[in-house]
C-alpha positions in Angstrom: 217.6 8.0 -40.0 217.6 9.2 -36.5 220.9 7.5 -34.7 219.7 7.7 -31.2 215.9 6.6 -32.2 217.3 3.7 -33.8 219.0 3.3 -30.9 216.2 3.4 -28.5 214.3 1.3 -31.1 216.5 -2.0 -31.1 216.7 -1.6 -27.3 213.0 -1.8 -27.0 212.5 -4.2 -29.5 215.1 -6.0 -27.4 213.1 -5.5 -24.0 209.9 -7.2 -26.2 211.3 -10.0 -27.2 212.7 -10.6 -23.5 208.6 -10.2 -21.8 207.8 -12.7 -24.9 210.4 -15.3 -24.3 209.5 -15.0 -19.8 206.1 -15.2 -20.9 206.1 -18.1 -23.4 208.8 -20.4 -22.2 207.6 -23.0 -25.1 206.7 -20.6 -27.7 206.0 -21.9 -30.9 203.9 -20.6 -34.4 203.2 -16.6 -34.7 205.0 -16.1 -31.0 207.9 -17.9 -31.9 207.8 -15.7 -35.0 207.0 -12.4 -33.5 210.2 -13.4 -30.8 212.5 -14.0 -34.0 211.5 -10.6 -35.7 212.2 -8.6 -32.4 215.4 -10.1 -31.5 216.2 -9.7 -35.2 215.3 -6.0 -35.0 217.3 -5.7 -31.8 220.7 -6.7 -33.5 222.1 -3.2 -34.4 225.3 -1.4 -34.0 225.8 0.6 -30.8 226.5 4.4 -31.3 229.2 6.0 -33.7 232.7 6.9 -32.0 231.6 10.2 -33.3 229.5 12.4 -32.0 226.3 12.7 -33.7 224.2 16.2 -34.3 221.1 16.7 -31.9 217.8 15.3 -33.1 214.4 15.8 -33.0 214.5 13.1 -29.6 217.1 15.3 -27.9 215.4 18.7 -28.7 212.1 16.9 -27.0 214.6 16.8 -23.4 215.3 20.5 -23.7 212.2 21.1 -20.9 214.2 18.2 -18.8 215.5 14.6 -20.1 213.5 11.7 -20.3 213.8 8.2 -18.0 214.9 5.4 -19.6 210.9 3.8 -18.8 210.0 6.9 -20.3 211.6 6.6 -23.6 210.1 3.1 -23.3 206.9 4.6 -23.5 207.1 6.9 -25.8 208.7 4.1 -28.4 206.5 1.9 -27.8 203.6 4.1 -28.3 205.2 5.2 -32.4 206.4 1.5 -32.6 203.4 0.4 -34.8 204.3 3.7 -37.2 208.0 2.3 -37.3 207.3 -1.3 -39.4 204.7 -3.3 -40.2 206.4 -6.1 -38.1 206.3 -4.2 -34.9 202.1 -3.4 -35.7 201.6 -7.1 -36.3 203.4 -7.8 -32.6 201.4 -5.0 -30.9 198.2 -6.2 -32.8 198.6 -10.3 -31.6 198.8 -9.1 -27.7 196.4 -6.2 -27.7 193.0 -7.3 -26.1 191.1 -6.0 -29.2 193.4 -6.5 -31.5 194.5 -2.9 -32.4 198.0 -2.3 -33.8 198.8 -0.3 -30.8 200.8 -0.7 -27.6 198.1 -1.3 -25.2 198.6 0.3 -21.7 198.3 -3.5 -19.8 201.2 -4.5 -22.3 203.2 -1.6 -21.5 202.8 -1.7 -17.7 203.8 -5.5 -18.1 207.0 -5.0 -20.2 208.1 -2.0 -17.6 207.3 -4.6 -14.7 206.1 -1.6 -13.2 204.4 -3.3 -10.2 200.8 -2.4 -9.0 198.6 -1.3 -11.8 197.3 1.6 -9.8 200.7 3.3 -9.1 201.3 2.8 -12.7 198.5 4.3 -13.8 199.3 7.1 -11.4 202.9 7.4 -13.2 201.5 7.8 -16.6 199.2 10.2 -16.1 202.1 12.8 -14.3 205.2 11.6 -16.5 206.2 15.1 -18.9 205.0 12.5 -21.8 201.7 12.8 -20.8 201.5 16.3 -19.3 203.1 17.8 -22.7 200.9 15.7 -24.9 203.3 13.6 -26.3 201.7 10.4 -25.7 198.4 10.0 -25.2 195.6 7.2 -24.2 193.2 6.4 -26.2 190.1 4.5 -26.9 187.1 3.7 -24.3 186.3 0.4 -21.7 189.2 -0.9 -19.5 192.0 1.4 -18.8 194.4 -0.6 -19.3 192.9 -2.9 -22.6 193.2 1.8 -24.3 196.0 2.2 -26.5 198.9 4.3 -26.2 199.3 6.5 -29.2 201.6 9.7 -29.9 200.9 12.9 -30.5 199.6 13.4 -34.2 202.5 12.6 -36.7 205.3 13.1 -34.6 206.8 10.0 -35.0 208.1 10.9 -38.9 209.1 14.2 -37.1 211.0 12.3 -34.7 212.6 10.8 -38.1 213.6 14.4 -39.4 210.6 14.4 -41.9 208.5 17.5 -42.4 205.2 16.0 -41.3 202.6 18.0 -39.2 199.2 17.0 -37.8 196.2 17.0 -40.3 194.4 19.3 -38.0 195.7 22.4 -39.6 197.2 23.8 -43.0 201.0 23.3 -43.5 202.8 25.9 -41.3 204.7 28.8 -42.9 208.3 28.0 -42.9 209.7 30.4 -44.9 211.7 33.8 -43.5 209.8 36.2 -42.7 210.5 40.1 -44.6 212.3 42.2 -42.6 212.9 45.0 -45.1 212.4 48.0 -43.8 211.4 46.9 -40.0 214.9 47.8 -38.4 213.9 51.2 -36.7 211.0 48.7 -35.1 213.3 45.6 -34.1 215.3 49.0 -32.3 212.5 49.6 -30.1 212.2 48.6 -26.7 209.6 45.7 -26.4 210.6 45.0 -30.0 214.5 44.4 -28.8 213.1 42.6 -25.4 210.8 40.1 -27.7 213.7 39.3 -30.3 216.2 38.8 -26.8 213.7 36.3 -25.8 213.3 34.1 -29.0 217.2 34.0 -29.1 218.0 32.9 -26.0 214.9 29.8 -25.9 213.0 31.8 -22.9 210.1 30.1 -21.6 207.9 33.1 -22.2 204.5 33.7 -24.2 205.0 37.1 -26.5 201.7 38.6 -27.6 202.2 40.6 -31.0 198.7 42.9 -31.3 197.5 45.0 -34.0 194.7 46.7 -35.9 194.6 43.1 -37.4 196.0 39.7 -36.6 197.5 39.6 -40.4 199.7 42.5 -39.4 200.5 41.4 -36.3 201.4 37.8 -38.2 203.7 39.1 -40.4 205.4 41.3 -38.0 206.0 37.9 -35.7 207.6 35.7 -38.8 209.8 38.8 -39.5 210.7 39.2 -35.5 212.0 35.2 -35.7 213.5 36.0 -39.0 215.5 39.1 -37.5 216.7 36.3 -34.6 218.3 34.2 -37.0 216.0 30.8 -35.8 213.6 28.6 -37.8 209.9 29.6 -37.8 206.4 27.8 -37.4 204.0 30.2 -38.7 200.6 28.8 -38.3 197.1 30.7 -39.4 194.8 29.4 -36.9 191.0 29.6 -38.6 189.6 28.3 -35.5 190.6 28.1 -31.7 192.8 25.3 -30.7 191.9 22.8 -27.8 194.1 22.1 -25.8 195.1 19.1 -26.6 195.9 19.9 -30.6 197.7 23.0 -28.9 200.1 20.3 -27.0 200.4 18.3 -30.0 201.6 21.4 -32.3 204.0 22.7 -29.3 205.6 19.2 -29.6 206.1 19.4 -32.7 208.0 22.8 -32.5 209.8 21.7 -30.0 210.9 18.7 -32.0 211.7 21.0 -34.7 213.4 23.3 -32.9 211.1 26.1 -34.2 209.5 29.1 -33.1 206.0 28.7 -33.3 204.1 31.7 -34.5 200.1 31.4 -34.1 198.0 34.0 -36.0 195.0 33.9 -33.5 191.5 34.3 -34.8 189.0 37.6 -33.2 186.8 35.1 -31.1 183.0 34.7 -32.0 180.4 37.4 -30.6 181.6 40.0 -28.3 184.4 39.4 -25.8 187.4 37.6 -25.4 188.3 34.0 -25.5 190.8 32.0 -23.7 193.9 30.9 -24.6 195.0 27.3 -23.2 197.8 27.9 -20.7 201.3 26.9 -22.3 202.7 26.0 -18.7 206.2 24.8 -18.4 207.1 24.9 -22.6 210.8 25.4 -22.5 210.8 27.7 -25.3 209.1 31.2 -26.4 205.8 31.3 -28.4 204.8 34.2 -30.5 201.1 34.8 -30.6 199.7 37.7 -33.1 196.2 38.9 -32.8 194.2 41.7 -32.9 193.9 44.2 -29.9 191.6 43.2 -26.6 190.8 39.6 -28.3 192.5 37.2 -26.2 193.2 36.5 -22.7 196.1 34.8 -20.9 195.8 32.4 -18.0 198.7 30.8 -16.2 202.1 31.9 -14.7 204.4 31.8 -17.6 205.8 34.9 -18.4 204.0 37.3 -21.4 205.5 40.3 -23.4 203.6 42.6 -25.1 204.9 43.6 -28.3 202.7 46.7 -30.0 202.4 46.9 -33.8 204.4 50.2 -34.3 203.3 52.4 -37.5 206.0 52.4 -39.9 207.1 56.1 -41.1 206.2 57.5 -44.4 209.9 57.6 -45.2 210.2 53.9 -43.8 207.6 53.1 -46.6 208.6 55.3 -49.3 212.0 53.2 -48.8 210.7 50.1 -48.9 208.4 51.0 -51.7 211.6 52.3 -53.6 213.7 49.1 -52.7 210.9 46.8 -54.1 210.1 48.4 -57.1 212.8 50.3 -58.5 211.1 51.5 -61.8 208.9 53.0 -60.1 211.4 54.8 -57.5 210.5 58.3 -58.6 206.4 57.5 -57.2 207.4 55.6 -54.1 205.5 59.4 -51.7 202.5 58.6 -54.2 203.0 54.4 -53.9 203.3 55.1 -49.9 200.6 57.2 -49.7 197.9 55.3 -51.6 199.6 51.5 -50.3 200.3 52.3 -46.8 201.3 48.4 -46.8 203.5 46.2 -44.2 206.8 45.6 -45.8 206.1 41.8 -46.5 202.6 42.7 -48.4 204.8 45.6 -50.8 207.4 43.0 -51.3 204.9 40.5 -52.4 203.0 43.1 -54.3 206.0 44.6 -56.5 207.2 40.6 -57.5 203.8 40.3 -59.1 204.3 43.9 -60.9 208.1 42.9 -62.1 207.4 39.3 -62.8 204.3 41.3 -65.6 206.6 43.9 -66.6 209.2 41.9 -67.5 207.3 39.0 -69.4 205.7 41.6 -71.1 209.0 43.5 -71.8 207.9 46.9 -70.4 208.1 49.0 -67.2 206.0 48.5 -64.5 203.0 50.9 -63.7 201.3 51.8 -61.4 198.3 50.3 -63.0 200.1 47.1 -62.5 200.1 48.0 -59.0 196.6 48.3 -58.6 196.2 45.4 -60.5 198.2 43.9 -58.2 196.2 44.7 -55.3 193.1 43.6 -56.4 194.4 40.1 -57.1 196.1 40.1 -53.9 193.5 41.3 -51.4 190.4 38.9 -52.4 187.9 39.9 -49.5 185.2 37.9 -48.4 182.3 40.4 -47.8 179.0 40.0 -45.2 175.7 41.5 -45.7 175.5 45.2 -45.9 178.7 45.6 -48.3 179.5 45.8 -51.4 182.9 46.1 -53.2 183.1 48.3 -57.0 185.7 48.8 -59.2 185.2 52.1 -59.8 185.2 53.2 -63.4 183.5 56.6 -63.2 185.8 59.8 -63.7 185.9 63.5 -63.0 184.1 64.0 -66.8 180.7 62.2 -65.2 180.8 64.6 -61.7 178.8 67.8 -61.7 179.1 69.6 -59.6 180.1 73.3 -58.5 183.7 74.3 -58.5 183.9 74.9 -55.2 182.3 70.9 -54.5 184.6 69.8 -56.8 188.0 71.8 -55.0 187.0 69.8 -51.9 187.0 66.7 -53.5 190.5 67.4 -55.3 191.6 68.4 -52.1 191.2 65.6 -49.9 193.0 63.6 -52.6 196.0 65.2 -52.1 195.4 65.4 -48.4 196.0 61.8 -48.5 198.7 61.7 -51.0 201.1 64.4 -49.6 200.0 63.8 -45.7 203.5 61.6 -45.1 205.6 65.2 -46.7 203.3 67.3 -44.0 202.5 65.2 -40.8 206.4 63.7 -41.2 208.7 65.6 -42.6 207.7 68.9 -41.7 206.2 67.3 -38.4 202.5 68.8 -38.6 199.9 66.8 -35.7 203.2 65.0 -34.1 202.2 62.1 -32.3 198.2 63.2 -32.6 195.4 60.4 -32.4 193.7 60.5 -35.8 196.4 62.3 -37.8 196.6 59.7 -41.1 193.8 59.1 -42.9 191.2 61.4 -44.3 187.4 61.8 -43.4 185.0 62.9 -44.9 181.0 63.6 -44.8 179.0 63.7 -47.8 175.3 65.1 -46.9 172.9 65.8 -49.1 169.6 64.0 -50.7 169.5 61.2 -52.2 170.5 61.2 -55.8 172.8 64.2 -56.0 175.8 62.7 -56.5 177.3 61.3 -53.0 177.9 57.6 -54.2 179.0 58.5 -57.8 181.9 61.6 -56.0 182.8 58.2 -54.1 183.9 56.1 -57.0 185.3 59.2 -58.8 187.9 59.0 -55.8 188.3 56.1 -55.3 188.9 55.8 -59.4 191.2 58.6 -59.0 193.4 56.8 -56.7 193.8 53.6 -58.4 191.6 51.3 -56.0 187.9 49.9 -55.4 185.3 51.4 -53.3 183.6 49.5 -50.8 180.1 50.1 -49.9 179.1 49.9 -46.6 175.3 50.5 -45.4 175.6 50.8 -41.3 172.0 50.4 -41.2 172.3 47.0 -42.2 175.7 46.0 -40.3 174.4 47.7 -36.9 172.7 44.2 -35.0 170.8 44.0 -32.5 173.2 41.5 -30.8 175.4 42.7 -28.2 179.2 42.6 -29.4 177.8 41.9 -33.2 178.2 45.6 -34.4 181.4 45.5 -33.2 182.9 42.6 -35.3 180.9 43.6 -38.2 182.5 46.7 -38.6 186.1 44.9 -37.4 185.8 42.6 -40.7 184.8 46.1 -42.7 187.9 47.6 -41.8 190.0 44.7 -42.1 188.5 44.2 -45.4 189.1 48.0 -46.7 193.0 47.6 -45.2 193.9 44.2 -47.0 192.3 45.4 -50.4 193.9 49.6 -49.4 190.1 50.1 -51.0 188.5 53.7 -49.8 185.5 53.3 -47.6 182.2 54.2 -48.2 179.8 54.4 -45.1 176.7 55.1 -46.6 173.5 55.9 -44.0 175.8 57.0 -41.6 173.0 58.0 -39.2 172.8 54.6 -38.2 175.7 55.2 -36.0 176.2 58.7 -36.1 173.4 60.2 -35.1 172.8 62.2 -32.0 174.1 60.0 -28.5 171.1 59.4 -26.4 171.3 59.2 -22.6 171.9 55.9 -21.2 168.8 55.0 -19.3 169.2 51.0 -20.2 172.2 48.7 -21.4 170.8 48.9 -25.5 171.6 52.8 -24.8 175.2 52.1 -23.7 176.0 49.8 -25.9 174.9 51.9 -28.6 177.2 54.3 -27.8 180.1 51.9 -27.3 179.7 50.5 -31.0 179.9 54.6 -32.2 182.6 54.5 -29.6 184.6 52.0 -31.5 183.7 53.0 -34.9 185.0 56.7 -34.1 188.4 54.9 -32.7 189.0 52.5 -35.9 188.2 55.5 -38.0 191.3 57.2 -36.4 193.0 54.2 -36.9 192.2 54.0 -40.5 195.4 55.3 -42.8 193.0 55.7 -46.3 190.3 57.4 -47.1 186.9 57.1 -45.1 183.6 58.7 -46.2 180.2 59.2 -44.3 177.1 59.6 -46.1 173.8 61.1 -44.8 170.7 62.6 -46.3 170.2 65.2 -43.3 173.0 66.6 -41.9 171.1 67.7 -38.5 171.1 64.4 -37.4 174.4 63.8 -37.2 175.8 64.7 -33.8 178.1 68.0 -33.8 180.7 66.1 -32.0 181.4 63.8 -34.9 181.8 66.6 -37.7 184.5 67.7 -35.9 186.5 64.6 -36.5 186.3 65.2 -40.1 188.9 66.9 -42.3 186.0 67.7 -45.0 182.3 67.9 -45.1 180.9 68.7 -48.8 177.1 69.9 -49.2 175.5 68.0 -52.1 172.3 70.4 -52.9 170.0 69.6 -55.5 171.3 70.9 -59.0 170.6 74.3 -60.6 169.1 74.7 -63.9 172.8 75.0 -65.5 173.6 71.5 -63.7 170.7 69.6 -64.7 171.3 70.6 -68.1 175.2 69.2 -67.8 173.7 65.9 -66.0 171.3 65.4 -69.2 174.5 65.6 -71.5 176.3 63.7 -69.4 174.4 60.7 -69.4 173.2 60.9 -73.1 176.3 58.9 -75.0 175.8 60.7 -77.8 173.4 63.8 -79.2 172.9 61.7 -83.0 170.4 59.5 -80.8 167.9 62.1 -80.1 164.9 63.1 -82.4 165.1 66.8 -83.4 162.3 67.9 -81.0 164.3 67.2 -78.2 165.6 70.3 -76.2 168.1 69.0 -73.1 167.9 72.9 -71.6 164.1 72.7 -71.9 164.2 70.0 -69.9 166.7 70.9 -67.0 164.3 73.9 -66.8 160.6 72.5 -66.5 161.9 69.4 -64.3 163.8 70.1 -61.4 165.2 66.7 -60.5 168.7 65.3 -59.3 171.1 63.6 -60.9 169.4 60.0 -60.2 166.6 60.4 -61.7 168.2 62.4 -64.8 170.1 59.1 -65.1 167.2 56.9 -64.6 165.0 58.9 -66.9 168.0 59.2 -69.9 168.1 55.5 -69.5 164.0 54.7 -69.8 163.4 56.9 -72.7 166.3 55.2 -74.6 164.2 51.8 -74.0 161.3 53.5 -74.7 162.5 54.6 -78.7 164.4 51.2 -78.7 160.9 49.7 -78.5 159.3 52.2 -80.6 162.3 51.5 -83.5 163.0 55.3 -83.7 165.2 57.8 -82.3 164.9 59.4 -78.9 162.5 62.2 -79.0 160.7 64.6 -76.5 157.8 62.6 -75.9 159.9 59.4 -74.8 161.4 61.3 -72.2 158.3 63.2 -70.9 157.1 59.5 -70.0 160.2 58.7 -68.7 160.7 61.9 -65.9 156.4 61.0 -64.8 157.4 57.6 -64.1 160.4 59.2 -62.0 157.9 61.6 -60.1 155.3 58.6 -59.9 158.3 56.4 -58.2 159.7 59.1 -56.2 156.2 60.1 -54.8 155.7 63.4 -56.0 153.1 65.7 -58.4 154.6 66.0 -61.8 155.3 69.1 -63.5 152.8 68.5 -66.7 154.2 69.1 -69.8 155.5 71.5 -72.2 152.5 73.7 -73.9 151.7 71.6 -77.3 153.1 67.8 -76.8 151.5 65.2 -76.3 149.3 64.4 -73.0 150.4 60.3 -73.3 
């Protein structure tokens, strides 16, 4: 227990039983009681000879020590918390009989004088102005309560207790593998400086994503050698639950570490000023998403990008096994170092009760179980399971494709170590436009990618996440992105021409702020480190300006007769199902369709001889590609010279 609470206890208990006695000369029955189980209370040792460690009460004096009428106060207002005893006293002389200190009884036992000066000297003590007590309740001032902050008085106990308000803090170290070149950097060094020494200052960690910016700001603390308070804020604090958890960092000793949450709609919201808190506070958000009032100090602290050789090391240092793939694990994981190091202990812990090396399947397995995404309207996350075997298309198509995989898989050996786009906007990532009509293969090249490098495919249809609401667009395509960097999943923008089309001229505020949502999605897809793709059916109505922001732009034309006859194999499983009339080239050249509706149409004549009880034959998929014209709105063919009319 606490030696100088205990202290400050028995002295108040003491200081009770004293107003008692002066006010009941003659006390007798449950005063006479309540005086014996004060004075009781109030018999304790005085200090030790030797000195005891600082507690939680001395760290709450670091901003300036408290009065003794103040600690008065403040013990009075946890006494109830303390023992049963003291909440029976407190209950018998409260006007409503609540097992609180009531402000009358606590003006009374600090024979404070007028009520109205007081009053006046409650509301300005540091007790009040830094949230540690507060007054509660509603009627006559002075019949409230006087309450502390949210369970601080366990804290002030040395228990781990924190206010029900929000989820247990992270107390843990942060990871600061592979960070040193970053703590090295100026701000970085400035920040740290400032959590060492206790400054009084306010530093504001921002990146692409408050999660970043988090982990970056428990690894910062970690590097200082204190005790951290990580908190994931889902919502935005008032002001008084912010005073209540500042005291109980102080009381702790901690630094307090507050993942801030992008504000609702457009804009910024404001945080709370921290005024005179004796100690620095780390807050990590996303950039432009918070403002700052008051005169206490703020440092900015940017989210540096880690090297490729920073994350092939950390790669390599967390999973060992896999040392000789750490370009390829960097290149397709371009993780913080506290996300790989969590990633490769689920791999090892696999490998090793399974008694095998680790893969890097189990990486992407990994991943997927790691990076659980909570998607809005207008997307759609697939595991991809298509392959290059399913893709038709032209070798020259297909070289594109190939090559922007291992434009994003070698891009840390060319942009950094042989230096290529130094210190150039938009260098990582890779971009590229898919145009062609619908059904030729745009969505399926997609997953073939996003197959080939071991991750999902999300789905993302602008038309539906562009909103009429001002500042909407905006944070729709924030939570895309966020999404598609916490599951490392390649993007898929499909109806790009939401967005991308052809800038208008500004002749009313929807005009501008159109072009500030294509603003921002250009800028986030510079910012983007994976692999981005644009989809449109017409290529000519994408602005010109845009294409050239993409490393590849791939033509996906209607097949050839040679093609549609691949597609028709393709998606036939097996040639034993079809009747012997059937003639797959005969097909691909009466009916010049895409891919789609070859798929669509393989699929409906299979139904059709399933419900016939025979085999697949000619006739089943004549009825099949008319119900694909039909659908699709245009004149069919006819068929073949001697089959069937049905």
């Amino acid at each position: 227990m606490s030696e100088r609470l205990t202290i400050e206890i028995a002295r108040t208990a003491g200081r009770l039983a004293a107003f008692l006695t002066a006010s009941f000369p003659q006390a007798e029955g449950l005063v006479a009681q309540n005086i014996a189980f004060l004075r009781a209370q109030a018999q304790i040792q005085g200090p030790s000879s030797t000195p005891s460690p600082r507690e939680p009460l001395d760290h709450l004096e670091t901003a300036g020590p408290l009065s003794a009428a103040e600690l008065d106060v403040l013990v009075l207002a946890g006494l109830s918390d303390e023992h049963e005893g003291y909440a029976a006293v407190l209950r018998s002389l409260h006007p409503r009989s609540e097992p609180r200190a009531a402000v009358g009884l606590v003006a009374q036992v600090l024979r404070s004088g007028r009520r109205a000066d007081f009053r006046a000297w409650l509301e300005q003590t540091p007790l009040a102005r830094r949230g540690l007590v507060r007054v509660t309740g509603s009627g006559p001032y002075f019949e409230r309560s006087l309450e502390l902050a949210e369970e601080l008085w366990p804290v002030l106990h040395g228990q781990n207790v924190w206010p029900t308000f929000l989820a247990p803090p992270r107390t843990e170290a942060g990871d600061t593998l592979g960070l040193a070149d970053w703590f090295t950097s100026e701000h970085a060094a400035r920040a740290a400086r400032a959590v060492r020494e206790r400054h009084g200052c306010t530093i504001v960690i921002t990146g692409d994503s408050e999660e970043v910016a988090f982990t970056r700001g428990l690894a910062l603390v970690q590097a200082t050698q204190r005790t951290v308070a990580g908190c994931r804020l889902t919502n935005a604090l008032d002001p008084d639950q912010l005073r209540t958890l500042l005291v109980h960092a102080l009381a702790r000793q901690s630094v307090l570490v507050l993942r801030i949450p992008p504000p609702e709609g457009a804009g910024t919201f404001e945080l709370p000023p921290l005024g005179d808190y004796p100690d620095a506070v780390v807050l990590c958000l996303r950039h432009g998403t918070v403002a700052l009032r008051g005169a206490r100090p703020v440092l900015g602290l940017p989210v540096e990008r880690l090297s490729s050789e920073v994350r092939r090391a950390v790669w390599r240092s967390a999973l060992p096994a896999l040392a000789g793939l750490s370009e390829r694990l960097a290149a397709r994981y371009p993780l913080e170092p506290a996300q790989a190091v969590e990633i490769a202990s689920d791999v090892n812990s696999v490998a090793a009760a399974e008694g095998r090396a680790p893969t890097l399947d189990d990486v992407a397995h990994a991943m997927r179980t790691r990076s659980a995404v909570s998607l809005s309207s207008g997307v759609q996350l697939i595991r991809p399971n298509a392959d290059w075997r399913q893709l038709v298309l032209s070798e020259e198509r297909e070289a594109l494709l190939r090559a922007a995989i291992d434009r994003l898989e070698l891009q840390s050996r060319v942009l950094d170590d042989w230096a290529f786009l130094a210190h150039r906007p938009g260098a990582r990532g890779v971009r590229l436009l898919f145009a062609g009509p619908p059904g030729t293969g745009k969505t399926l090249s997609a997953e073939v990618l996003a197959r080939t490098l071991n991750v999902d495919l999300l789905v993302v249809d602008l038309s539906r996440v562009v909103s009429k609401w001002i500042g909407e667009t905006e944070k729709n395509l924030a939570a895309v992105f966020d999404a598609a960097e916490r599951a490392q999943a390649v993007l898929f923008f499909d109806e790009a021409d939401a967005l991308f089309g052809k800038r208008t001229e500004v002749s009313d505020a929807h005009d501008r702020y159109a072009n500030l949502e294509t603003a921002y999605l250009l800028a986030r897809l510079e910012r983007f480190e994976g692999l981005a793709i644009l989809a449109t059916n017409l290529r000519q109505n994408l602005d010109p300006a845009f294409l050239r922001r993409l490393e590849f732009v791939v033509e996906f034309d209607e097949p050839d007769r040679a093609e549609r006859q691949r597609l028709w194999s393709c998606h036939i499983p097996s040639e034993s199902l079809l009747d012997s009339d059937v003639n797959l080239a005969e097909l691909a050249a009466l009916y010049p369709i895409v891919g789609g509706l070859i798929r669509n149409a393989a699929v409906a004549a299979a139904f059709l001889a399933a419900a016939d009880g025979t085999k697949i034959g000619r006739s089943h998929f004549l009825r099949a590609i008319r119900r694909e014209y039909e659908k699709s709105g245009k004149a069919f063919p006819g068929v073949p010279h001697g089959s069937s009319r049905s």
